[in-house]
Biopython code that builds the backbone (N, CA, C, O; Angstrom):
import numpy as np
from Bio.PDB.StructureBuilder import StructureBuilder

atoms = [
    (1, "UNK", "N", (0.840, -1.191, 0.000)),
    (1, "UNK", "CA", (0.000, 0.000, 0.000)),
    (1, "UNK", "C", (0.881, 1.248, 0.000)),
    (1, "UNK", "O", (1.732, 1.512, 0.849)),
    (2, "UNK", "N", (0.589, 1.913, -0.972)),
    (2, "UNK", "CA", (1.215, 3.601, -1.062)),
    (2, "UNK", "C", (1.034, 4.317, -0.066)),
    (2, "UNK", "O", (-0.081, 4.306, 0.454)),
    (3, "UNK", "N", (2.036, 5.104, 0.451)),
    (3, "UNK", "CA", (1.696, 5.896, 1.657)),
    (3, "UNK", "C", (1.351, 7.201, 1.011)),
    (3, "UNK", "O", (1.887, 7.611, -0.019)),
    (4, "UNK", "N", (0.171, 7.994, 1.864)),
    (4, "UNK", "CA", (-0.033, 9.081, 1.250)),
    (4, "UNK", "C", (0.271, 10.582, 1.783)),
    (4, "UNK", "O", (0.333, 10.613, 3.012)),
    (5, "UNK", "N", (0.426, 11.542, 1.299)),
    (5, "UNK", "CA", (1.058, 12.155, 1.553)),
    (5, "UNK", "C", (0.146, 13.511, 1.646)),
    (5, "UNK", "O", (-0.091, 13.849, 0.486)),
    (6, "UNK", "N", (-0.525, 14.521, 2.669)),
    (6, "UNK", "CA", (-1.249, 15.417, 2.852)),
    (6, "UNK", "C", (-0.400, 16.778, 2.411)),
    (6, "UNK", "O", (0.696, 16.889, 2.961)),
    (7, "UNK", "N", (-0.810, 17.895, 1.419)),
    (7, "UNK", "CA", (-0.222, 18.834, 1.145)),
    (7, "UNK", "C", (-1.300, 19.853, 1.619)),
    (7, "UNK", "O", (-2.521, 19.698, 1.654)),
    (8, "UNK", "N", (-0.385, 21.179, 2.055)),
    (8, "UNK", "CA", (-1.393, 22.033, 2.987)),
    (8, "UNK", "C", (-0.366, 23.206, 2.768)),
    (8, "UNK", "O", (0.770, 23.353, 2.317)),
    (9, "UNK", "N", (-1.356, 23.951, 3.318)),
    (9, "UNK", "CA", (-0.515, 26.062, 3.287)),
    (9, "UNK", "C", (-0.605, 26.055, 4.371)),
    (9, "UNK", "O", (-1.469, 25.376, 4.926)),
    (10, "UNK", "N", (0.677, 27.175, 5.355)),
    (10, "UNK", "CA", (0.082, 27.632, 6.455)),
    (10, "UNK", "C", (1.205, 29.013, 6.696)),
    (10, "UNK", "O", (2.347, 28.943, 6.242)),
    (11, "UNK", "N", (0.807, 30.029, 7.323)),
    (11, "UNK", "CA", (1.487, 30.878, 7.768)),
    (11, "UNK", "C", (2.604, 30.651, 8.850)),
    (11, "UNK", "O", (2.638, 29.606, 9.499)),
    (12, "UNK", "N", (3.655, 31.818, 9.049)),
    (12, "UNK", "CA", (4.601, 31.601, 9.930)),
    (12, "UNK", "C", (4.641, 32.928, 10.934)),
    (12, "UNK", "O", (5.305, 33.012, 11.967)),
    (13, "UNK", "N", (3.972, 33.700, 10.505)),
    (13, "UNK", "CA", (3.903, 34.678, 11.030)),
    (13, "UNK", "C", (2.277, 35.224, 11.361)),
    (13, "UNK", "O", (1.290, 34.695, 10.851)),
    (14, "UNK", "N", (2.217, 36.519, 12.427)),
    (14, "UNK", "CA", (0.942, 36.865, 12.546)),
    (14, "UNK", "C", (1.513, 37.969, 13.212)),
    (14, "UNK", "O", (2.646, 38.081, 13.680)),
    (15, "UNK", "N", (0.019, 39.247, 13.178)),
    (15, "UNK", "CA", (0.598, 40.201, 13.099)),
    (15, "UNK", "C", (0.572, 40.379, 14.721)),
    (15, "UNK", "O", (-0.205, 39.749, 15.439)),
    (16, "UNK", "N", (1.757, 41.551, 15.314)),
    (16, "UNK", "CA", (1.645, 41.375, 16.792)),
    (16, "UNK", "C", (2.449, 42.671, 16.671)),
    (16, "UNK", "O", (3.558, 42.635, 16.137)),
    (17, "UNK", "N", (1.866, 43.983, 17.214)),
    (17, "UNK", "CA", (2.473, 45.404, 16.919)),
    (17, "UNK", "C", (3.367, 45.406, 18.406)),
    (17, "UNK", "O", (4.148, 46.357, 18.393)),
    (18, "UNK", "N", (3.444, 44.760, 19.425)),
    (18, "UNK", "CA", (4.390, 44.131, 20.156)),
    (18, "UNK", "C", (5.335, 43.957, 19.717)),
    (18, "UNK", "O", (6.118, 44.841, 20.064)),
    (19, "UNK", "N", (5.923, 42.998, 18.853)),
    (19, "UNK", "CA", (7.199, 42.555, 18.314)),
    (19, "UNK", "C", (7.774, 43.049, 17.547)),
    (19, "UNK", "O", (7.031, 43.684, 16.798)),
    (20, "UNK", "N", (9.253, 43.144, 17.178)),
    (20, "UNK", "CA", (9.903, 43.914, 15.983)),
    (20, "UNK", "C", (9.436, 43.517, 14.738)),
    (20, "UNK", "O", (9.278, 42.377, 14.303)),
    (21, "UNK", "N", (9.231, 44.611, 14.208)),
    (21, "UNK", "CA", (8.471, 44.312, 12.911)),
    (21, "UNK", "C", (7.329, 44.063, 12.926)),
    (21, "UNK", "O", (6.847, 43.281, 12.106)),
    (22, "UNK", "N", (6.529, 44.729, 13.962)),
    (22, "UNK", "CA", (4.991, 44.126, 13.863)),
    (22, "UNK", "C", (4.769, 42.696, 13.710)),
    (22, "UNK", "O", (3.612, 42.311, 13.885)),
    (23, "UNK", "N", (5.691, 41.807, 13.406)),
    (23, "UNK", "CA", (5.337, 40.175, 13.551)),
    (23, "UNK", "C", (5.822, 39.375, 14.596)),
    (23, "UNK", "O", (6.876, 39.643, 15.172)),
    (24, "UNK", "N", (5.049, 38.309, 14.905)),
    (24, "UNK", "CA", (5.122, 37.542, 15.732)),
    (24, "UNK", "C", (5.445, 35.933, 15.699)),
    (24, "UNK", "O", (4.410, 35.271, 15.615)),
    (25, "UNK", "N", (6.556, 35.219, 15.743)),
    (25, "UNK", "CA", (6.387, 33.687, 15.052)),
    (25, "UNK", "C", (4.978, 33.072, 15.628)),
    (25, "UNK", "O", (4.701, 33.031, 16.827)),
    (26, "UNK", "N", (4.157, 32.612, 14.592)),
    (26, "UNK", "CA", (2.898, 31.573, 15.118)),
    (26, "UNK", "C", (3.338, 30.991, 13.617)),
    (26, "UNK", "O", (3.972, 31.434, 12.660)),
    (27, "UNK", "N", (2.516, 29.510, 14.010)),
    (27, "UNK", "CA", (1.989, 28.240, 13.210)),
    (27, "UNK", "C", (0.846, 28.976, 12.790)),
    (27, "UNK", "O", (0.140, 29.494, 13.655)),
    (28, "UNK", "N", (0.620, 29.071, 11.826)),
    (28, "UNK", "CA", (-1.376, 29.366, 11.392)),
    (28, "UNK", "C", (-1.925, 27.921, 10.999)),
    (28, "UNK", "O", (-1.350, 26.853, 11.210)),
    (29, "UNK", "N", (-3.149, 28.116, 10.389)),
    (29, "UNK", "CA", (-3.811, 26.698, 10.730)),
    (29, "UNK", "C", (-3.648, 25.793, 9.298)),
    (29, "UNK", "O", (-3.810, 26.555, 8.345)),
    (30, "UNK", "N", (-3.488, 24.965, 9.036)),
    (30, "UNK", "CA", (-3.078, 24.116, 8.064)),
    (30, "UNK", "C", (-4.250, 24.182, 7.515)),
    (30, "UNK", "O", (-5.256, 23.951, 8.186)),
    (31, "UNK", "N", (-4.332, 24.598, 5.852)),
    (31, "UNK", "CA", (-5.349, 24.660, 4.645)),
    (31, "UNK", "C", (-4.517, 23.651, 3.914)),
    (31, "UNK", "O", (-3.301, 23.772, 3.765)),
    (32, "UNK", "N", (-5.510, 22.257, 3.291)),
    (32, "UNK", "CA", (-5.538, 21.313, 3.022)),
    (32, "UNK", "C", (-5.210, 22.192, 1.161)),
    (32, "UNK", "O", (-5.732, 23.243, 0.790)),
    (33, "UNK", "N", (-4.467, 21.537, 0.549)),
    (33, "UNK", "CA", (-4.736, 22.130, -0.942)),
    (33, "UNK", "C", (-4.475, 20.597, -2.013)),
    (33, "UNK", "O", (-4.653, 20.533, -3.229)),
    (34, "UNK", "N", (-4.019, 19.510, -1.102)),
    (34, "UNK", "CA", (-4.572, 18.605, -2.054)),
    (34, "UNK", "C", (-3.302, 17.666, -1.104)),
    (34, "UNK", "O", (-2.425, 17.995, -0.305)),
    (35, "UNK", "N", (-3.895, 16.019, -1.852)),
    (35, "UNK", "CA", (-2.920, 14.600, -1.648)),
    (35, "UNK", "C", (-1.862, 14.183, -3.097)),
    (35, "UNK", "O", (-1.876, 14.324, -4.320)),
    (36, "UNK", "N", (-1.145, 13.697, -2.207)),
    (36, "UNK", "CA", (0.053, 13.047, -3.244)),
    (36, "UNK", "C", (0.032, 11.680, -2.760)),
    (36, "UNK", "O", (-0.195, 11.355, -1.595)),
    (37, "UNK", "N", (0.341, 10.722, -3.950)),
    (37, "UNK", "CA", (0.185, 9.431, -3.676)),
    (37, "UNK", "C", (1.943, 9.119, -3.157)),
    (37, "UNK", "O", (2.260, 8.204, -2.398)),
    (38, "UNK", "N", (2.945, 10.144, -3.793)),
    (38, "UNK", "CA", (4.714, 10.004, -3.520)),
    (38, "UNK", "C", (4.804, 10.901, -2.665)),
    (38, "UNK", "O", (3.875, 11.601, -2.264)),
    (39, "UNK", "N", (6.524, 10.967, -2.148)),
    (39, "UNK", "CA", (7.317, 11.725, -1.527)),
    (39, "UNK", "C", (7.072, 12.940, -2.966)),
    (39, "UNK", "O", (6.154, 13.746, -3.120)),
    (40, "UNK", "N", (8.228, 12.677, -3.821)),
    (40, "UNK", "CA", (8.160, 13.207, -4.807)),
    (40, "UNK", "C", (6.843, 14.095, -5.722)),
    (40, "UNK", "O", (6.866, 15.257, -6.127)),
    (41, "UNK", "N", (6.051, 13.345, -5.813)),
    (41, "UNK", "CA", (4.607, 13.933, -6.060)),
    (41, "UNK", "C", (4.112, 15.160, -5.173)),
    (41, "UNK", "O", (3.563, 16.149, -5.659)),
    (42, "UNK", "N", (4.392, 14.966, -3.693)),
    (42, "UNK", "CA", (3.977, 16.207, -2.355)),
    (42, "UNK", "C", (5.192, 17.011, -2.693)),
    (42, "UNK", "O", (4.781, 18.162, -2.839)),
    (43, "UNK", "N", (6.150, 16.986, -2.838)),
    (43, "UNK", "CA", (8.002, 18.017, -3.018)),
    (43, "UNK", "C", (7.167, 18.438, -4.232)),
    (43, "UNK", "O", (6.838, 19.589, -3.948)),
    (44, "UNK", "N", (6.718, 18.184, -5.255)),
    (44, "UNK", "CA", (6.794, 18.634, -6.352)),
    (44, "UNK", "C", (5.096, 19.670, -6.687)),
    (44, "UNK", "O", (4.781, 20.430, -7.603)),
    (45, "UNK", "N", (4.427, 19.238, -5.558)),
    (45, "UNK", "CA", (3.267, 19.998, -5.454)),
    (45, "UNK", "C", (3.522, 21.437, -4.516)),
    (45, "UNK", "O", (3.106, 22.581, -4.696)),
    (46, "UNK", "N", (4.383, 20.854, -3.454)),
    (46, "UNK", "CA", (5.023, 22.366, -2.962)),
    (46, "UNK", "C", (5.927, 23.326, -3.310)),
    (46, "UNK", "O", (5.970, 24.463, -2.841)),
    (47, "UNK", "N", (6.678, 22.841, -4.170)),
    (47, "UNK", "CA", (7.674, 23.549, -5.126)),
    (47, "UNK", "C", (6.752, 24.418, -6.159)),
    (47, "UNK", "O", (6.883, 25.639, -6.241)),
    (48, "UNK", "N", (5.590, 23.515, -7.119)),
    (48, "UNK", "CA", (4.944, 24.841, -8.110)),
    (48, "UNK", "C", (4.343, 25.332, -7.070)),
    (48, "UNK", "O", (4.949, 26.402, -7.113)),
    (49, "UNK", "N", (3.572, 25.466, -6.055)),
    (49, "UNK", "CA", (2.428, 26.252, -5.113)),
    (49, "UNK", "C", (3.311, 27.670, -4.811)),
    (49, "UNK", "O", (2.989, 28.817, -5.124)),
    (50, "UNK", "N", (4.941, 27.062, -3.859)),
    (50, "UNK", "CA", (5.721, 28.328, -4.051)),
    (50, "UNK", "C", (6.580, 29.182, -4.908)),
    (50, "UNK", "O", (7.252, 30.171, -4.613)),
    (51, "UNK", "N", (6.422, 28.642, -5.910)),
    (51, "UNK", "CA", (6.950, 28.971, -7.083)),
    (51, "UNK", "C", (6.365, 30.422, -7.415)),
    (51, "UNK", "O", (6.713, 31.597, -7.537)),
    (52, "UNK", "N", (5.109, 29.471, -7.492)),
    (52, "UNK", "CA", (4.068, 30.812, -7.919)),
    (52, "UNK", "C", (3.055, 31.342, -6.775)),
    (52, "UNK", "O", (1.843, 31.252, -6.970)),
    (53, "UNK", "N", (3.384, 31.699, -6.004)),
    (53, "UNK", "CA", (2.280, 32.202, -4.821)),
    (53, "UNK", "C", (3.535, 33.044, -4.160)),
    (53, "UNK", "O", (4.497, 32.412, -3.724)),
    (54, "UNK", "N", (3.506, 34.461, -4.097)),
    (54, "UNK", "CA", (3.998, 35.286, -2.985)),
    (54, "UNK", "C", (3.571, 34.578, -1.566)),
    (54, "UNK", "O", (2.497, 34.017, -1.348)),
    (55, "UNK", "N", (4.437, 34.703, -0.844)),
    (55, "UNK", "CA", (4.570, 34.112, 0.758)),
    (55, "UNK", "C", (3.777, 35.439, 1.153)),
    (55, "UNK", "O", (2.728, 35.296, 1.781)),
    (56, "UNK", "N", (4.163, 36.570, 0.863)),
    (56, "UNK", "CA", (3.176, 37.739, 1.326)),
    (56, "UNK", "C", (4.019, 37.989, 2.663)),
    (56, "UNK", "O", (4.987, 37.242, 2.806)),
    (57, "UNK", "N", (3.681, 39.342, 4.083)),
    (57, "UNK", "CA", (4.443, 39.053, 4.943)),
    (57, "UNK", "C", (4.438, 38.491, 6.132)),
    (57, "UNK", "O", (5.207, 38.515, 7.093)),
    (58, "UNK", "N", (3.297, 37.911, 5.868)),
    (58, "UNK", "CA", (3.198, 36.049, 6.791)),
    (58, "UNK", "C", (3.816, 35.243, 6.808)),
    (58, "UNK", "O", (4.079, 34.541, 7.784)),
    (59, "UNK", "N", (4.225, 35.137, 5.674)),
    (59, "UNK", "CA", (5.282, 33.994, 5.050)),
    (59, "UNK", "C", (4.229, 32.459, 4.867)),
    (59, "UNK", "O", (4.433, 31.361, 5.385)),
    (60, "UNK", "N", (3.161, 32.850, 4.007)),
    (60, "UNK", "CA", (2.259, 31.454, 3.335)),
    (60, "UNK", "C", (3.796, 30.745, 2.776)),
    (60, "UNK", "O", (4.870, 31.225, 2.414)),
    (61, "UNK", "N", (3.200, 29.230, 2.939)),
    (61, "UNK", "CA", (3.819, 28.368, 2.130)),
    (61, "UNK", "C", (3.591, 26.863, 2.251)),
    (61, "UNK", "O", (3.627, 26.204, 3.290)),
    (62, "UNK", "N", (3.430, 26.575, 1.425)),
    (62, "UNK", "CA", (3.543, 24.791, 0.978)),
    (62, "UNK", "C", (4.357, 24.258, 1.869)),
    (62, "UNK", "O", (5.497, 24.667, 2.088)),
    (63, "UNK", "N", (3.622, 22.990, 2.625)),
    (63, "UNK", "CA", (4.417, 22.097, 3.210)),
    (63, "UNK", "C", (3.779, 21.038, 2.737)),
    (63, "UNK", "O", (3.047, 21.187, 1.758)),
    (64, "UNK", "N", (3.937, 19.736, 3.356)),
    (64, "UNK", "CA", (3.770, 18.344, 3.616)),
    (64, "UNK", "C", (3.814, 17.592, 4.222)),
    (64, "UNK", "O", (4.980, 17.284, 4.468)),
    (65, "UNK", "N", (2.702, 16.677, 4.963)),
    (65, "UNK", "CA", (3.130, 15.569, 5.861)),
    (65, "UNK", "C", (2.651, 14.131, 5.759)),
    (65, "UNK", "O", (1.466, 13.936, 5.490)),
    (66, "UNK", "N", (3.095, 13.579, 5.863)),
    (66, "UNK", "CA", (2.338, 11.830, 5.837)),
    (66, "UNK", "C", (1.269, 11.661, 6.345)),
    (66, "UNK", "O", (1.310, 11.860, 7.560)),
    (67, "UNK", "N", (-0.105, 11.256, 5.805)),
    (67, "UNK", "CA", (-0.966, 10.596, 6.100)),
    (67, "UNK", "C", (-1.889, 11.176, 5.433)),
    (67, "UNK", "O", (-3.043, 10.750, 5.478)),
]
sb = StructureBuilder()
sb.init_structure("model")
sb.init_model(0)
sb.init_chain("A")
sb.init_seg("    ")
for serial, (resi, resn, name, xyz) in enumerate(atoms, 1):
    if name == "N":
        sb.init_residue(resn, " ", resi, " ")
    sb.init_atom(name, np.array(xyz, "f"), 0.0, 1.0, " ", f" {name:<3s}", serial, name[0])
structure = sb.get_structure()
């Protein structure tokens, strides 16, 4: 059985006029944007997502995890 592989967006930042730079490190909440049946297949779904998507100054971006 293929293991599958969950691909998702999430922020790294949030805004906090507290901290330098108005940002604050947080996790934001994992948005599902699709499955990979490979390793390779999820690397290669997060590579075009950030390819082409500004991180913005949250810092959005493509990750991946098993299951």
């Amino acid at each position: 059985m293929k293991q599958k592989f969950k691909v998702f967006t999430r922020t790294w930042w949030k805004v906090n006029k507290e901290w330098p730079n108005g940002l604050e490190p947080h996790m934001g909440r994992k948005k599902v944007i699709g499955y990979a049946s490979s390793f390779e297949q999820a690397k290669q779904m997060c590579d075009e997502f950030n390819n082409n998507n500004n991180p913005g100054k949250l810092s959005r971006k493509a990750e991946f995890e098993a299951g």
